[in-house]
C-alpha positions as CSV (number, residue, x, y, z in Angstrom):
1,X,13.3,124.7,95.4
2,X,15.5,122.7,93.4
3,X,19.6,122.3,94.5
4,X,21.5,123.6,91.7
5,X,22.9,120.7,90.4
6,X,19.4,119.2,90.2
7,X,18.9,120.3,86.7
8,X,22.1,119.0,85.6
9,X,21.3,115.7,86.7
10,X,17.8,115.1,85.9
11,X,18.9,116.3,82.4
12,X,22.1,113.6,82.3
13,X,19.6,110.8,82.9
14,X,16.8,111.7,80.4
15,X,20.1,112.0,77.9
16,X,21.0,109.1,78.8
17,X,17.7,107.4,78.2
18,X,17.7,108.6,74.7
19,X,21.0,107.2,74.3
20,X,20.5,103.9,75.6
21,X,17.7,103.3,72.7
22,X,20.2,103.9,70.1
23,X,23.8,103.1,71.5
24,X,25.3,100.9,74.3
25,X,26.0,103.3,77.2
26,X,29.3,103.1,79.3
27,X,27.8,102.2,82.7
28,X,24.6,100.3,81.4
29,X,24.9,97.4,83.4
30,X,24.8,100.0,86.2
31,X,22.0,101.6,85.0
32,X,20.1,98.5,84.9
33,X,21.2,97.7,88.3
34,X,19.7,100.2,90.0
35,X,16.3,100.3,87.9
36,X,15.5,97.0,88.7
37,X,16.5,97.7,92.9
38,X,13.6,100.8,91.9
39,X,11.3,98.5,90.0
40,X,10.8,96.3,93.4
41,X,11.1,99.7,95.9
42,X,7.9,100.1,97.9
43,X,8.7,104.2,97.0
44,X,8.0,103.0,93.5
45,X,4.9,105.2,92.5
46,X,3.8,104.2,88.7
47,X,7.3,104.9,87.7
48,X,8.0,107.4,89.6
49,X,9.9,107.5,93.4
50,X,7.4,109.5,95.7
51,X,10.8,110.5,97.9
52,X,12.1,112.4,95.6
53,X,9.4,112.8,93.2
54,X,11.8,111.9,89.8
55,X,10.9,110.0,86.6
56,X,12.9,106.5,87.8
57,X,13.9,105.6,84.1
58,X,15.3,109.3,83.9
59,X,16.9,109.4,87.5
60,X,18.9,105.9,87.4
61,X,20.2,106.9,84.2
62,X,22.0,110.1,85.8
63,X,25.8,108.8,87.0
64,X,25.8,112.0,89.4
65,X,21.9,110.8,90.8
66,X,22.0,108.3,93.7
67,X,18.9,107.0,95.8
68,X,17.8,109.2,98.6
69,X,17.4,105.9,100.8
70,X,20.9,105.2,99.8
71,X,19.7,101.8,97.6
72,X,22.0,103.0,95.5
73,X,24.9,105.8,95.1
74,X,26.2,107.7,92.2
75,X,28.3,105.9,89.6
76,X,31.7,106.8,90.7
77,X,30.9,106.0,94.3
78,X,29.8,102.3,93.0
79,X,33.2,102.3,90.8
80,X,35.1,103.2,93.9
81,X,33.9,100.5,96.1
82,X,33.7,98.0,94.3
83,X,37.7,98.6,92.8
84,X,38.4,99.2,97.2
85,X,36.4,95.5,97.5
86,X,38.5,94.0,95.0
């Protein structure tokens, strides 16, 4: 079954999709980051990641979601290293 922040999530990206047609969103660039390492994933199924089985325009959109083949992390673990890199 699902983990119970799973729904929380999944519901922050699709949010966040609806957001990003009408507004500029905080982490965007991030967003678009990590869509575009999903676009050229071999997991990439149609839109959809057959790992984990979410809508990819939904699930890179979610700052808690990360990539379950760690191509990507959550947004404040990107934030992190990159401010420890710098």
């Amino acid at each position: 079954m699902f983990k119970p922040n799973y729904i929380k999530i999944i519901f922050q990206g699709w949010l966040n999709w609806l957001l990003d047609i009408i507004s500029d969103l905080k982490y965007k660039k991030y967003f678009d980051d990590r869509l575009n390492i999903c676009k050229n994933c071999e997991h990439n199924k149609h839109g959809i990641c057959d790992i984990c089985k979410c809508v990819l325009t939904a699930k890179t959109k979610a700052e808690e979601s990360k990539c379950p083949i760690n191509k990507w992390d959550t947004i404040k673990n990107t934030l992190n290293k990159y401010k420890n890199d710098n």
